[in-house]
C-alpha positions as CSV (number, residue, x, y, z in Angstrom):
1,X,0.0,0.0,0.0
2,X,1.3,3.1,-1.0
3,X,0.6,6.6,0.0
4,X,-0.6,8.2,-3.6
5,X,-3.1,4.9,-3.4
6,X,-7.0,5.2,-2.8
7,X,-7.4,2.9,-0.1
8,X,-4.6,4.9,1.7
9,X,-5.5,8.2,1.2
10,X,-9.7,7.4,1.8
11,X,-9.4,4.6,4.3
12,X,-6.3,3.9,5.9
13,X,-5.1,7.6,6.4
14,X,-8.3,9.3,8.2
15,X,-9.1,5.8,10.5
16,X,-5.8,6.2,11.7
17,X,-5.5,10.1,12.2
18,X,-9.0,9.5,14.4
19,X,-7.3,7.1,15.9
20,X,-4.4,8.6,17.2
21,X,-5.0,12.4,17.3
22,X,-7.7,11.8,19.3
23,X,-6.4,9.1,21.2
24,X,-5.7,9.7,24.9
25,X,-2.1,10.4,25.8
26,X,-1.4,7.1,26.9
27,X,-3.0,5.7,24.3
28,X,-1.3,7.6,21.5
29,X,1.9,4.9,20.9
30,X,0.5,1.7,21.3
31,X,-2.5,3.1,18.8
32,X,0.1,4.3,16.3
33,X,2.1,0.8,17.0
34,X,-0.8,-1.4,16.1
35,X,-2.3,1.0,13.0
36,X,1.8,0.6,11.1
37,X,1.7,-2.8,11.9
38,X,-1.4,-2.9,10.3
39,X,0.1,-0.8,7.4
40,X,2.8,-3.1,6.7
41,X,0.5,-6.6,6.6
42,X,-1.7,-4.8,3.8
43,X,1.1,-3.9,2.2
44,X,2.9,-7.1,2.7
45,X,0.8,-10.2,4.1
46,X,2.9,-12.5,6.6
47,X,6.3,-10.8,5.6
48,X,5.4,-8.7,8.9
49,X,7.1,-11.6,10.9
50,X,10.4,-10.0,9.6
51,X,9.6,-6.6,10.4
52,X,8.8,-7.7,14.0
53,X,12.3,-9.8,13.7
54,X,14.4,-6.6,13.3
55,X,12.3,-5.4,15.8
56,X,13.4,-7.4,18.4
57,X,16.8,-8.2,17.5
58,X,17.6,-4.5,17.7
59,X,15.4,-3.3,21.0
60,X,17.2,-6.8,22.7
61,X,20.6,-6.4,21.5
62,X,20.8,-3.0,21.8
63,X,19.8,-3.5,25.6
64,X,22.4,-6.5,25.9
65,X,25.0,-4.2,24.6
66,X,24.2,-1.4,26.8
67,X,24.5,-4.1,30.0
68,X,27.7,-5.5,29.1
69,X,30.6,-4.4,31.1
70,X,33.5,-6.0,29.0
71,X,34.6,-4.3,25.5
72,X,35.2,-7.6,24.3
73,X,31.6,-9.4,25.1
74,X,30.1,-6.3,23.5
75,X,32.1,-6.7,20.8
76,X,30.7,-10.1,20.5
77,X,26.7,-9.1,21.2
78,X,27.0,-6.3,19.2
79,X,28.5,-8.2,16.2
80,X,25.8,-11.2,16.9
81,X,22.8,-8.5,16.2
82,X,24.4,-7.2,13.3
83,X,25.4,-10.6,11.4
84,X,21.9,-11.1,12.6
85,X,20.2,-8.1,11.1
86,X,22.4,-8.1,8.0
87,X,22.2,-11.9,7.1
88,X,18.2,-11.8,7.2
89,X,18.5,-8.7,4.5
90,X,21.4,-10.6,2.6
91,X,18.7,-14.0,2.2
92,X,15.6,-12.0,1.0
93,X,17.7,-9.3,-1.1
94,X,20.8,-11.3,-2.5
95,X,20.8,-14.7,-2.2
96,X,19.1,-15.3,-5.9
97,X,21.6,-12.4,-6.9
98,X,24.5,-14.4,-5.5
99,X,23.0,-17.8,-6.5
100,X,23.0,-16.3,-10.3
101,X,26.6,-15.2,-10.5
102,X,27.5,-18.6,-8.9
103,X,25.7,-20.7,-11.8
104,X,27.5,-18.7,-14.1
105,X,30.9,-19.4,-13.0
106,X,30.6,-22.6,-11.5
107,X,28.0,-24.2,-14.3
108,X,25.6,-24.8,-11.0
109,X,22.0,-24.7,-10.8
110,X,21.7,-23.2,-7.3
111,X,19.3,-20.4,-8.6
112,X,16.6,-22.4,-9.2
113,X,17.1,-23.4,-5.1
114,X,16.2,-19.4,-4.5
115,X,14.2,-18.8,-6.9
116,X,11.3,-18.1,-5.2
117,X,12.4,-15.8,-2.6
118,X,9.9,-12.6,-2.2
119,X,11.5,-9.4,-1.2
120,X,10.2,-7.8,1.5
121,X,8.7,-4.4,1.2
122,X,10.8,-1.7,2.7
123,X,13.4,-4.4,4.1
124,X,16.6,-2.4,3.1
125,X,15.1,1.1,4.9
126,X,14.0,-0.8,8.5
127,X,17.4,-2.6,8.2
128,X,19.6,0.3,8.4
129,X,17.6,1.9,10.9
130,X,18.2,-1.1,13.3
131,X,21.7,-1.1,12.0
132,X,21.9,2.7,13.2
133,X,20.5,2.2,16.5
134,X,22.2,-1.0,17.4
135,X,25.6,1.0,16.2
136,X,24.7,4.4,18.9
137,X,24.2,2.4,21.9
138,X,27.5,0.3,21.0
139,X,29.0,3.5,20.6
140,X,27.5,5.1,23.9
141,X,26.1,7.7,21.7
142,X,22.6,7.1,23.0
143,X,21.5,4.8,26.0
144,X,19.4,2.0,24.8
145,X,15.9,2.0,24.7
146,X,13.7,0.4,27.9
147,X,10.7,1.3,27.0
148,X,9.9,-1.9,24.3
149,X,6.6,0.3,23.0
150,X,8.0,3.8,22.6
151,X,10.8,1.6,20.5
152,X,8.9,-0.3,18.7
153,X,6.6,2.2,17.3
154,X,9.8,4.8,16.1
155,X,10.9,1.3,14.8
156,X,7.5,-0.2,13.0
157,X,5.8,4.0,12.3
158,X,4.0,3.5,9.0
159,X,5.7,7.4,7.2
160,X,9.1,5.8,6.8
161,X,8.5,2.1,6.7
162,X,8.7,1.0,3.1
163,X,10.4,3.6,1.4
164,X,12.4,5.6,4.0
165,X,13.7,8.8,4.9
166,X,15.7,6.1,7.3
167,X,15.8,7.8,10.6
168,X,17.6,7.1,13.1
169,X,16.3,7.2,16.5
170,X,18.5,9.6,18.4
171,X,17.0,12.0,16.2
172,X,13.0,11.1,16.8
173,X,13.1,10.0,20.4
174,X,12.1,12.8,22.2
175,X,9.4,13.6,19.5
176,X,7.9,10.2,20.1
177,X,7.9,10.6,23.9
178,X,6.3,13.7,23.7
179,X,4.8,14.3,20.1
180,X,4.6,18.0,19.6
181,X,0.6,17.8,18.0
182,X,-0.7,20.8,17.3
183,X,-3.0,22.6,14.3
184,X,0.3,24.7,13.2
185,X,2.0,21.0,12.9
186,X,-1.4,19.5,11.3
187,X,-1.1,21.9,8.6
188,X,2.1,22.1,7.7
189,X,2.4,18.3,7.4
190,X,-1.1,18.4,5.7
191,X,0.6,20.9,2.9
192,X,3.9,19.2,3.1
193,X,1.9,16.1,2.5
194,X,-0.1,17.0,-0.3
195,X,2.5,18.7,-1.6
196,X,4.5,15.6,-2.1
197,X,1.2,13.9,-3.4
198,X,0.8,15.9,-6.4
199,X,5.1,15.6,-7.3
200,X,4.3,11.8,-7.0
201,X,0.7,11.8,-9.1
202,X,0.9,14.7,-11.1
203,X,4.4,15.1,-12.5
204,X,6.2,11.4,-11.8
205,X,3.3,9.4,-12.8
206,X,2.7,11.7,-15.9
207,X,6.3,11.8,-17.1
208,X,6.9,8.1,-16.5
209,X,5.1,6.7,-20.1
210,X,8.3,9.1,-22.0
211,X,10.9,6.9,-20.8
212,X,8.8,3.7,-20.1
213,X,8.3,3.2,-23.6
214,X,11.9,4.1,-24.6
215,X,13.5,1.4,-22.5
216,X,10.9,-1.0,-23.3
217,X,11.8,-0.8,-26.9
218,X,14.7,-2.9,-29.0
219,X,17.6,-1.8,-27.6
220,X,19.2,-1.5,-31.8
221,X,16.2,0.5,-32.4
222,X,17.4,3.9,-30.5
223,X,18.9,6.9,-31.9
224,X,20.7,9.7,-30.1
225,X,17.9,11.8,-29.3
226,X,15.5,9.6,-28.1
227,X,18.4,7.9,-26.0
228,X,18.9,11.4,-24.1
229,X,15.6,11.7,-23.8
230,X,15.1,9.0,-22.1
231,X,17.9,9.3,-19.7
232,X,16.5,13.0,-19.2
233,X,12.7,12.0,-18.7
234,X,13.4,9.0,-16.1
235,X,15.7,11.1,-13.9
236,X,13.2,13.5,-13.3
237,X,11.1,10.9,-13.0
238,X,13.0,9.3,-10.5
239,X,13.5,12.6,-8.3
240,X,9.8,13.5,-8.6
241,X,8.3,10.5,-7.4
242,X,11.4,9.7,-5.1
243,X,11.0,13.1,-3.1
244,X,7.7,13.0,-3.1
245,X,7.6,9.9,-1.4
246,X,9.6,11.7,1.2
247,X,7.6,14.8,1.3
248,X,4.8,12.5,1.6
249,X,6.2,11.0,4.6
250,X,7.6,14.0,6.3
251,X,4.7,16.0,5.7
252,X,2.5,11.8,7.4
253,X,5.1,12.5,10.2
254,X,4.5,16.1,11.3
255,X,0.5,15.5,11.0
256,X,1.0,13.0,14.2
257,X,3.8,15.5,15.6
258,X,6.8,13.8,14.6
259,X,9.7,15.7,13.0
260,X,11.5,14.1,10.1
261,X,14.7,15.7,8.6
262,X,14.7,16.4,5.0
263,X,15.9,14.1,2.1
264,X,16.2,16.2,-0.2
265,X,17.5,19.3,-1.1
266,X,17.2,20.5,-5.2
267,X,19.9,18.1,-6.1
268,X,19.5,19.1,-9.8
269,X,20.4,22.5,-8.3
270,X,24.4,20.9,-7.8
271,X,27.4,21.6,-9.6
272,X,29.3,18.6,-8.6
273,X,28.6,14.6,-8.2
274,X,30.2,15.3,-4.6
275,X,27.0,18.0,-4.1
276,X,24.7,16.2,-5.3
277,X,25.2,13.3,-3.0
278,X,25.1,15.5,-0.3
279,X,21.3,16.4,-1.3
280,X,20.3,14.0,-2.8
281,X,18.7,10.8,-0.5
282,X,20.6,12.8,2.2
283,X,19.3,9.8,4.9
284,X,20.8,7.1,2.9
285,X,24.0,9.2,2.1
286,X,24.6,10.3,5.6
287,X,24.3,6.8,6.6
288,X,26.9,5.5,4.4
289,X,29.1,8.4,5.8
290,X,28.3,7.8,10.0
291,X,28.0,4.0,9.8
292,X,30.9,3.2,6.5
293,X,33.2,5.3,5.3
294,X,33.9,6.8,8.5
295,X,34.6,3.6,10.1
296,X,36.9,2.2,7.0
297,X,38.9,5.3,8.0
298,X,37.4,8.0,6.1
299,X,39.6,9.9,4.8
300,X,42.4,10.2,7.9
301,X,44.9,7.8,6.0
302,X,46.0,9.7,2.9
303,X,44.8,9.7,-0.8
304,X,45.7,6.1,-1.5
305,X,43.0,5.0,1.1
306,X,40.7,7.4,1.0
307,X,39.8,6.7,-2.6
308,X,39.5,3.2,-1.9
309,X,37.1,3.9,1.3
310,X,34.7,6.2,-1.1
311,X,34.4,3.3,-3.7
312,X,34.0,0.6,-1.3
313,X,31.2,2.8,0.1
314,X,29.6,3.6,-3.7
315,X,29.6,0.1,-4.4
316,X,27.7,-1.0,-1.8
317,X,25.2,2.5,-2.1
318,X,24.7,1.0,-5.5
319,X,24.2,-2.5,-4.1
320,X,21.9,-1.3,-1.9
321,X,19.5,-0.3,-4.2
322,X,19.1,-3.3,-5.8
323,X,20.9,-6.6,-6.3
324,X,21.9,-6.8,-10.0
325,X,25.1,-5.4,-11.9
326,X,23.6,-2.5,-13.4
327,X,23.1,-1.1,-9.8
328,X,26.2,-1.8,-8.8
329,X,27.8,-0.2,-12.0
330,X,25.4,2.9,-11.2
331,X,27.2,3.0,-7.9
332,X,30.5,2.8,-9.5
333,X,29.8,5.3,-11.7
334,X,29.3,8.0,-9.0
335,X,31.8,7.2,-7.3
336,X,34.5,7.0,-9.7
337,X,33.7,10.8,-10.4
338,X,34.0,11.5,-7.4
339,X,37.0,10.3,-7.3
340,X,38.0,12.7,-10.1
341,X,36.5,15.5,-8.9
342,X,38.9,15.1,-5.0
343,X,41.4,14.7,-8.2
344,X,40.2,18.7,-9.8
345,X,39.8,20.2,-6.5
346,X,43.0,19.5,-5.1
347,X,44.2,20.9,-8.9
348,X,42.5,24.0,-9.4
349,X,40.2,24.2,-6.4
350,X,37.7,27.3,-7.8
351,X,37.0,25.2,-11.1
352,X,34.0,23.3,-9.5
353,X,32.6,26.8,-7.6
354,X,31.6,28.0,-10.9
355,X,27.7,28.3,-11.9
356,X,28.1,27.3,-15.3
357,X,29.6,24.4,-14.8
358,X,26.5,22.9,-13.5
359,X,25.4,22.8,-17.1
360,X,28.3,21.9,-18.7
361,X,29.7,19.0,-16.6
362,X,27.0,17.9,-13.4
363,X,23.9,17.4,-15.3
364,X,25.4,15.7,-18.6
365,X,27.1,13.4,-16.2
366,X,24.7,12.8,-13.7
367,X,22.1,12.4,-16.7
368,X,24.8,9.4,-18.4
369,X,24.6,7.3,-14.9
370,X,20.4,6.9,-15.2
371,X,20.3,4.2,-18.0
372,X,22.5,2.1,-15.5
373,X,20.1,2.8,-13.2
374,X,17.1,2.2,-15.4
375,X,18.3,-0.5,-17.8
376,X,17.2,-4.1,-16.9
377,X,20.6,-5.6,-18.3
378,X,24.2,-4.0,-18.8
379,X,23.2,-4.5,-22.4
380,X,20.8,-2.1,-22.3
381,X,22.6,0.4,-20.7
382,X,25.6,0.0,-23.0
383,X,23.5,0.0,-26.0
384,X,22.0,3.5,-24.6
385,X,25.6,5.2,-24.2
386,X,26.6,4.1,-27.5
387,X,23.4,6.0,-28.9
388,X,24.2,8.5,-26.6
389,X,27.6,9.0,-27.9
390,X,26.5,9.3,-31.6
391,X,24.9,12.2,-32.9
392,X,24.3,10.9,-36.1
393,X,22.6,7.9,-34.8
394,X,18.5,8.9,-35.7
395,X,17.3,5.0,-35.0
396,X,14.1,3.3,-35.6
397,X,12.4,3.8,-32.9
398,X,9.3,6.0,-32.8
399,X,7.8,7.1,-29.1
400,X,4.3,8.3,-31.2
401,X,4.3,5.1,-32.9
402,X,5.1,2.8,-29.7
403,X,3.3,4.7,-27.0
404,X,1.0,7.8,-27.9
405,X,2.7,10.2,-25.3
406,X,-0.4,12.6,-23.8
407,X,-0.1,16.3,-23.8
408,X,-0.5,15.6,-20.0
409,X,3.2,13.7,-20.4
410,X,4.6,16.8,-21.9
411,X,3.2,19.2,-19.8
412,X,4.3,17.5,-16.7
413,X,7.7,16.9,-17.9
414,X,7.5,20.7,-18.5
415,X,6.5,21.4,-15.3
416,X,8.9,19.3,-14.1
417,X,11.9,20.5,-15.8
418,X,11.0,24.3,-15.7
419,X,9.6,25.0,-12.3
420,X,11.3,22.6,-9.9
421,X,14.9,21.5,-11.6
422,X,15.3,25.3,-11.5
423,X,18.0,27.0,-8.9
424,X,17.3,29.7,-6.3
425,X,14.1,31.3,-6.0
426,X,12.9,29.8,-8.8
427,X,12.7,26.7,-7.1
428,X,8.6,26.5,-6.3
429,X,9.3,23.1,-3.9
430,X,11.9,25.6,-2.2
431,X,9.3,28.3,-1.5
432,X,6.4,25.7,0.0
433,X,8.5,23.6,2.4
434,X,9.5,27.1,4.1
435,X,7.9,27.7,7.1
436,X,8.3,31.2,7.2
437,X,4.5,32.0,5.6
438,X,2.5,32.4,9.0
439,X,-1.3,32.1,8.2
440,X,-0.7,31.0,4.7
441,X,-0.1,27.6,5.7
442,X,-3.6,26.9,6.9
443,X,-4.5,28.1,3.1
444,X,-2.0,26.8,1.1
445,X,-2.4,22.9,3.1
446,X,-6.1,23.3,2.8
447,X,-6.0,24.3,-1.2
448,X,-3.4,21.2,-2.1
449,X,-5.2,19.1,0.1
450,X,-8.1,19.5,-2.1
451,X,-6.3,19.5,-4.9
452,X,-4.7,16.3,-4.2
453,X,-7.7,14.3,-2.9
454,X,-9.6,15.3,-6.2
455,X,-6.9,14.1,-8.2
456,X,-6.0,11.0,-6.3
457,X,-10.1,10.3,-6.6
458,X,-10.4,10.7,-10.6
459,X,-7.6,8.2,-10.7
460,X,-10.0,5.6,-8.3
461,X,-13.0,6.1,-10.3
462,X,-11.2,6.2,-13.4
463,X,-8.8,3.2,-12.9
464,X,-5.8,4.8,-14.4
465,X,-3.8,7.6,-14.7
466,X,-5.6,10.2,-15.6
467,X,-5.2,13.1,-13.4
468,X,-6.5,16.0,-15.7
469,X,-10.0,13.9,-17.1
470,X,-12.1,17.3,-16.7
471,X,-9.5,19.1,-19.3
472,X,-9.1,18.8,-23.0
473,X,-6.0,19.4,-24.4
């Protein structure tokens, strides 16, 4: 179940503010405990055994760790949670993955063994959050958690449970002891909320048939534009409905009076690979920065190891967003630039300060590493490059003979392009997520609430995407 989905937005989402906003005090956790439990069985049937897994491996071990006296027997409890934690994520997520590449090398047929292994929903975001917590109270950076409830329900709280932000509880604790509800808070996550609503419905949604008919087609079959525009169209795909997952969640979070950081931050808006991972999936970046790199020793033990820490740490960010090559290449592919870029700035350190060059070298770059990211196969992705390299390349493929693109499409890639992707003040997501507008919160939440439900509602009556039904174009 997803948030943009009718039986969320209808159902799920006003049973369970009723629930909990008017709860009593007492009341308020174990209600919100029970209602994301809840969430994550309709979402994903009996897999909630796994969710409740990590729950308890991390609430017990971090409370083991914290009563150990000896380094060496936390060492040991510490490392037991996490072989623990990791190796249930390592069965679900990469043993087929593994099992492939072993057939392949070995003439084996232990795939078909793991064939049928179902991936849990959200396992990689709860997973690193009991990673996170289990790694604090090891590092006496928070105490651990007695209270199994108030843990549990950080741990389990439907906003962030199947697609993240991953937050970590030292940052949320004292919000869930004492959740800060209030109208002001109601309405900005209600406008925060909706916001995010119409990035995912409006503008992800309507852009996605550009590229999903480009990579669906022969891979011989496309010529130089339509490669770039493909690349082009799914990355702002990608960001659209990625942060607007988020802003759906942050904006879920702050309706029950819970503060989420933000996940992103105009990450088109960089002028560097190096900037745009620090805006872009800032949770999951940071993670790899607290939890990885800065453990394999940063960058404290000269060039020679520092560059190996950053692409030990990119190949497992790629990794980590799905078990296949192509992922892992993506994650090579950022990190090798960044690589080159500690390379420039130690060269001519101004080079990458300058505006321009955000056009000239971030976005053709960052736009080349989307087809690994997209592509089902290496293939695909290499067979994209090449037509991206080759400007005479016109190809076969037609996107008006394939897939009739909607003036909707166009419009929202427009939209998309123009209003958001835009630096400064020109950046319309910048200027609603400020909370600097006093009364016009109240408006603007209940305007793109509105907004938002009527959308979300043509799209359940009309069973597809079709968000602007009352308009001809």
């Amino acid at each position: 179940m997803v948030f943009s989905a009718s039986n969320f937005l209808f159902f799920f989402l006003p049973i369970a503010l009723a629930i909990a906003l008017f709860a009593k005090p007492s009341a308020f956790r174990p209600s919100l405990l029970v209602l994301s439990l809840a969430f994550y069985y309709w979402s994903s049937g009996s897999y909630v055994i796994i969710l409740i897994a990590d729950v308890v491996i991390a609430y017990f071990g971090a409370l083991a760790v914290d009563l150990c006296k000896s380094a060496k027997l936390r060492n040991a409890v510490v490392g037991a949670a996490i072989v623990l934690l990791v190796g249930i994520l390592v069965f679900f997520k990469y043993l087929d993955f593994i099992a492939v590449n072993v057939d392949l090398t070995s003439g084996s047929n232990l795939s078909a063994t793991f064939a049928g292994i179902i991936l849990p929903i959200g396992i990689s975001f709860f997973t690193f959050q009991a990673l996170s917590y289990l790694i604090d109270v090891y590092r006496r950076e928070i105490p651990a958690e007695r209270n199994v409830v108030l843990f549990s329900t950080y741990f389990t709280f439907f906003p962030h449970l199947i697609a993240g932000p991953i937050v970590r509880f030292r940052d949320v604790v004292d919000d869930f002891r004492a959740p800060r509800i209030s109208l002001e808070n109601f309405s900005t996550g209600a406008t925060r909320f909706a916001h995010g609503l119409v990035k995912k419905v409006i503008i992800a949604d309507g852009i996605a048939p550009i590229p999903d008919a480009i990579f669906a087609a022969p891979h011989d079959t496309i010529g130089f534009a339509t490669a770039w525009l493909a690349a082009a169209t799914y990355g702002i795909q990608l960001y659209f409905d990625f942060s607007g997952y988020s802003d759906m969640a942050i904006g879920l979070a702050r309706m029950f009076g819970i503060r989420f950081a933000e996940n992103f931050q105009r990450p088109y808006a960089s002028r560097s690979i190096t900037e745009f991972w620090r805006r872009w999936h800032i949770s999951l970046s940071s993670w790899f920065r607290d939890y990885l790199y800065i453990p394999l020793g940063g960058s404290r033990h000269g060039r020679i190891a520092t560059y190996r820490n950053l692409l030990i740490v990119f190949a497992v960010t790629g990794l980590w967003h799905g078990a296949s090559w192509t992922f892992f290449c993506w994650g090579m592919f950022h990190g090798l630039f960044i690589l080159v870029e500690r390379v420039a700035t130690g060269t001519w350190p101004k080079v990458l300060e300058k505006g321009w060059l955000r056009y000239a070298y971030f976005l053709p770059v960052v736009t080349l590493s989307w087809p690994l990211f997209r592509s089902t196969s290496l293939e695909q992705a290499m067979s994209l490059w090449k037509a991206m390299a080759s400007p005479g390349a016109a190809g076969a493929f037609s996107l008006d003979a394939a897939a009739p693109i909607a003036t909707t499409s166009l419009i929202a890639l427009v939209v998309g392009a123009a209003i958001y992707v835009l630096p400064g003040r020109l950046s319309f997501g910048q200027l609603l997520t400020s909370e600097t507008r006093g009364d016009r919160l109240y408006v603007t939440g209940a305007c793109y609430t509105v907004v938002a439900l009527m959308v979300c509602q043509v799209l359940a009556l009309s069973g597809g995407y079709t968000p602007f039904l009352y308009f001809q174009f």
